[in-house]
C-alpha positions as CSV (number, residue, x, y, z in Angstrom):
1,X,0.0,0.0,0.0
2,X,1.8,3.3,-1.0
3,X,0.7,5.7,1.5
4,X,-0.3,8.9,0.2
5,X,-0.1,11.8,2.7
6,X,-0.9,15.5,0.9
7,X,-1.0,14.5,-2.2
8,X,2.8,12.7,-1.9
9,X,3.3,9.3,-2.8
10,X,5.5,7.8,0.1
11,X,6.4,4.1,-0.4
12,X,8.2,2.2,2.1
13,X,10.3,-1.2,3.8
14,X,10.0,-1.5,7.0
15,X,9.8,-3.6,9.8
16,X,7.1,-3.3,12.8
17,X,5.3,-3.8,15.8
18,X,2.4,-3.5,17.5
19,X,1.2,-3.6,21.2
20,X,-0.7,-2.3,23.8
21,X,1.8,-0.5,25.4
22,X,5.7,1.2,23.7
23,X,7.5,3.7,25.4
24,X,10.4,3.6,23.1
25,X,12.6,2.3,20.5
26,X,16.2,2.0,20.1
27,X,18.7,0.1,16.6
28,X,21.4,1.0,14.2
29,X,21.6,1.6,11.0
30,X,24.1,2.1,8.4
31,X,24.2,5.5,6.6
32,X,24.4,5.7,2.5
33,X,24.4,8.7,0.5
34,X,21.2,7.6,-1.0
35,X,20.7,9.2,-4.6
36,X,17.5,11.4,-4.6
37,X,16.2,11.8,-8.5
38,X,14.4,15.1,-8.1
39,X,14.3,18.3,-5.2
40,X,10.8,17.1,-4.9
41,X,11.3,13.9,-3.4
42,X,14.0,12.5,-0.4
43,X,15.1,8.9,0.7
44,X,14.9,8.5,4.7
45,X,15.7,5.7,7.0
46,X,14.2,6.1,10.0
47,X,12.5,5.1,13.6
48,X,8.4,6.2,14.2
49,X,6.9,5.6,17.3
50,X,3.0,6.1,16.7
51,X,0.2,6.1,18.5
52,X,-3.3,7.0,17.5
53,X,-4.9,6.3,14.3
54,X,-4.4,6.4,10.8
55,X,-6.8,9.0,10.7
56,X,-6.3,12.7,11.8
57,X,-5.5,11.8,15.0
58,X,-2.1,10.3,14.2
59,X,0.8,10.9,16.5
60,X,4.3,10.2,15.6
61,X,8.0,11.1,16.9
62,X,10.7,10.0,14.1
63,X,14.3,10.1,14.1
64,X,17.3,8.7,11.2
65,X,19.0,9.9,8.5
66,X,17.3,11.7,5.5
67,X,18.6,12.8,1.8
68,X,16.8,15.6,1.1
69,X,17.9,18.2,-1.7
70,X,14.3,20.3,-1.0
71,X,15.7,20.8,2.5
72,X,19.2,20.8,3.2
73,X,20.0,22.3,-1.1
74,X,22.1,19.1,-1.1
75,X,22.9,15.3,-1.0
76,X,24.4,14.5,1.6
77,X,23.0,12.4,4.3
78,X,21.8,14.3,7.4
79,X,20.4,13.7,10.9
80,X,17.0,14.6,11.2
81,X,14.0,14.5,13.7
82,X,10.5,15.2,12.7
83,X,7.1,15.5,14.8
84,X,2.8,15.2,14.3
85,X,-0.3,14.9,16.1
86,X,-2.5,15.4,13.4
87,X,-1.2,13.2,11.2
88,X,0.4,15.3,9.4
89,X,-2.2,18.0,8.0
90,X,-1.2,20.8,10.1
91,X,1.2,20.4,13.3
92,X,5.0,19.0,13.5
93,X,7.9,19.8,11.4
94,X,11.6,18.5,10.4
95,X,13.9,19.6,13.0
96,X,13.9,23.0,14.4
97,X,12.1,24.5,11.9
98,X,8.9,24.8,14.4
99,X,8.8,24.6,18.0
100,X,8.3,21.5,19.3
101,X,11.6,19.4,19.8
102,X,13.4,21.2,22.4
103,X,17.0,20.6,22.4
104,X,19.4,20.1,24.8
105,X,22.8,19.3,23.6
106,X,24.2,22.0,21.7
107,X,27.1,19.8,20.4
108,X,24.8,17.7,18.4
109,X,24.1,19.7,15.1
110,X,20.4,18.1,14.3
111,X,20.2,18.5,10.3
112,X,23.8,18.4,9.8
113,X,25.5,15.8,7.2
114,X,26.8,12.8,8.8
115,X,30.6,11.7,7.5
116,X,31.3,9.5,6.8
117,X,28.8,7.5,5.0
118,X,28.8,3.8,4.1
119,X,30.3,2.3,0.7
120,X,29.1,-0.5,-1.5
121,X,31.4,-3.3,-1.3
122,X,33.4,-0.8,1.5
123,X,33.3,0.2,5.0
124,X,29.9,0.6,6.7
125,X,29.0,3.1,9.6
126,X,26.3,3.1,11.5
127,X,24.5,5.3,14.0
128,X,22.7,3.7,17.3
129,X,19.3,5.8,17.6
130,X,17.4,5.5,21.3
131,X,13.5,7.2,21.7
132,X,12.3,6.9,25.0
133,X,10.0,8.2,27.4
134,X,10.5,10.0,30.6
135,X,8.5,7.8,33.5
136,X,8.4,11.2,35.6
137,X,7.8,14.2,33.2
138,X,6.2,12.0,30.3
139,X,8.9,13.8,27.5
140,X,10.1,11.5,24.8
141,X,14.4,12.0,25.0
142,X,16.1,11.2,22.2
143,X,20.1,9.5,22.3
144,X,22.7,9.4,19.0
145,X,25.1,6.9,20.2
146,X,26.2,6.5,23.3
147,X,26.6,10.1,23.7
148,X,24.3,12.3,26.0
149,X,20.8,13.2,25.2
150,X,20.1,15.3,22.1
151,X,16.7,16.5,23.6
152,X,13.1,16.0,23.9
153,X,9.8,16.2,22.1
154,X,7.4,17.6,24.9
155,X,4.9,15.3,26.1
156,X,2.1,18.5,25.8
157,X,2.6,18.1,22.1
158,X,0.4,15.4,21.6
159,X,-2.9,13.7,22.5
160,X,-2.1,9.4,22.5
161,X,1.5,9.9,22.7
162,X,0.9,11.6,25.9
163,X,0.4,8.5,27.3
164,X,2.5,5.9,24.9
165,X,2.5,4.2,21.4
166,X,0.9,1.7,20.0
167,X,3.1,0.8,17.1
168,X,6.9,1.1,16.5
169,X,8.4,1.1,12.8
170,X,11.8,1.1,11.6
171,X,12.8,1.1,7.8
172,X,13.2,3.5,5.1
173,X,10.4,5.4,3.2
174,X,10.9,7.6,-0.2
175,X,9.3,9.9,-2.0
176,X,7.5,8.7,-5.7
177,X,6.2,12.0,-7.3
178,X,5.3,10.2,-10.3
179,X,3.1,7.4,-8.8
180,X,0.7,7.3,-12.0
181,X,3.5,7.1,-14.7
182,X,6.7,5.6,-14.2
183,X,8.6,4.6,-10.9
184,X,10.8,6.8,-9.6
185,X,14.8,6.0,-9.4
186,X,15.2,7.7,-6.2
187,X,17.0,5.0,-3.8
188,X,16.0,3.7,-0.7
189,X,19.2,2.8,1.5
190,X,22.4,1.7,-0.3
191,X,19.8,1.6,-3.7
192,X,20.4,-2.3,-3.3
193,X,18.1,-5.0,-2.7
194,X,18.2,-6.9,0.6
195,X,19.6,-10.0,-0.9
196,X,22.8,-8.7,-1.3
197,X,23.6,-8.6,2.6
198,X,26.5,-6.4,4.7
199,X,28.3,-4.5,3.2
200,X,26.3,-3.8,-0.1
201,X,22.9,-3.6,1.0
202,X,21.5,-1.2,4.0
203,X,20.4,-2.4,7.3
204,X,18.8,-2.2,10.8
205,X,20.3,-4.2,13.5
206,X,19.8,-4.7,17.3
207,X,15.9,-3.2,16.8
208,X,14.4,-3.4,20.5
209,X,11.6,-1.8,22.0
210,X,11.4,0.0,25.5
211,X,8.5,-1.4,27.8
212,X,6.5,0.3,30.8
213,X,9.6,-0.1,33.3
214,X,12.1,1.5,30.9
215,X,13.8,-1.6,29.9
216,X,15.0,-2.5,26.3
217,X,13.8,-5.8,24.8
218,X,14.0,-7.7,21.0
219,X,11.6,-6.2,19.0
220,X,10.2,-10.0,18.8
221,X,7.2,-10.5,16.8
222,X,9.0,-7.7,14.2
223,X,6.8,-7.8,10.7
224,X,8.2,-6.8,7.5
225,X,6.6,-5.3,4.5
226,X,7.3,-3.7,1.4
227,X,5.1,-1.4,-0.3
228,X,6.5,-1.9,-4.0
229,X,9.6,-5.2,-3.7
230,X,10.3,-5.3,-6.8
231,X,11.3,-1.4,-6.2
232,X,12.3,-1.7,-2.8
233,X,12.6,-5.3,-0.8
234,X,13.2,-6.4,2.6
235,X,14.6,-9.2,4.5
236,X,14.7,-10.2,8.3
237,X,16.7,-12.4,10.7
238,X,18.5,-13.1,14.3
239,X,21.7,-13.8,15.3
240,X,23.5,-13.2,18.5
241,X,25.6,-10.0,17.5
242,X,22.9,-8.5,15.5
243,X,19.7,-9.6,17.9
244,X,16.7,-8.6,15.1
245,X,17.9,-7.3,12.2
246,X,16.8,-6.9,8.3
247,X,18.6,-5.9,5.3
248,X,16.0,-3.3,3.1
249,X,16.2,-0.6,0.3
250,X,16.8,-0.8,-3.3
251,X,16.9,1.1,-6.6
252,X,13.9,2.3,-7.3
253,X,12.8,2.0,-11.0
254,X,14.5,-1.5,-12.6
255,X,13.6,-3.8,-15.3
256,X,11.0,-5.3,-12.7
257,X,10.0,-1.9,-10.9
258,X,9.2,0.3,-14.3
């Protein structure tokens, strides 16, 4: 199902899951300079934590990486955080560019270009992303690394997430501005399909989720889905150093994906 939010085409891979009760998420991924065909459209890999509907009442808090030529006027790969409790009609924003997230750690430049980036067939670097929420105050913090806290989205911002989410989702969405004629070759990831594994093809490892005590568990009964496969796959495992983990992205438009 390609999700169309005003009027924009987003298609995604992700993995998910869904619960009574989330009060966090936490995995790396490995950062690509993702080629983006058009201003109007970005590649983003990312963690949502959502609660609410898929109606107008949508809350989310998201956090990754993002190539976006519309925002940062280049293609690099860049830290991002974004924000809605309206599903995104008429509250939230990337960033700073509203209030809303309120940051604390001035050494942590939130829309600056992470370097370096990962290479096909070369090294990979990752960055370990942790949401979570404050039992006391009711804020959701956000971590890069092990490093201390970038900041918070306020708890007063939204309506469910006030209390927690319902559904955590990690994978990569894109933009397709042409979804009636033909696919667009913006890539998702490395702009490789799953099958290829480390080191060609991008990835999430270590996904957990944070319970009602504030403690990190495997994201166990994690379900995968791709919008479009043939345009952008994914595929899912365990292993002891990786804990959950899936490979996901690709190129876009291809012989099978036109």
């Amino acid at each position: 199902i390609t999700l169309i939010v005003l009027g924009i085409a987003l298609v995604h891979a992700v993995g998910y899951v869904t619960g009574d009760q989330f009060y966090g998420a936490k995995a790396s991924l490995n950062v690509w300079p993702a080629r983006v065909a058009s201003a109007a459209e970005f590649s983003l890999s990312q963690i949502w934590v959502i609660s609410g509907t898929f109606g107008n009442d949508l809350n989310t808090i998201e956090a990754g990486w993002q190539v976006s030529p519309q925002l940062y006027g280049d293609n690099s790969p860049r830290f991002f955080t974004y924000w809605t409790s309206d599903a995104y009609q008429a509250t939230g924003c990337y960033n700073l560019h509203c209030s809303g997230f309120v940051q604390t750690n001035r050494r942590i430049a939130i829309g600056a270009a992470i370097s370096p980036a990962s290479a096909y067939n070369g090294r990979q670097f990752d960055i370990s992303l942790l949401i979570w929420k404050d039992p006391r105050r009711g804020h959701w913090w956000l971590q890069l690394g092990s490093g201390p806290l970038v900041g918070y989205w306020p708890s007063s911002l939204f309506s469910h997430l006030g209390g927690h989410a319902n559904m955590v989702q990690f994978g990569g969405e894109v933009v397709n501005t042409r979804p009636s004629g033909s696919h667009t070759p913006t890539q998702m990831g490395s702009g490789h399909f799953p099958r290829e594994g480390f080191n060609r093809a991008a990835y999430f490892r270590n996904v957990q989720v944070v319970d009602w005590d504030n403690n990190l568990l495997p994201a166990r009964d994690l379900r995968l889905v791709a919008d479009h496969p043939a345009c952008y796959g994914i595929q899912g495992g365990y292993n002891r150093a990786w804990g959950n983990y899936f490979y996901y992205g690709g190129p876009g438009r291809n012989v099978h994906c036109p």
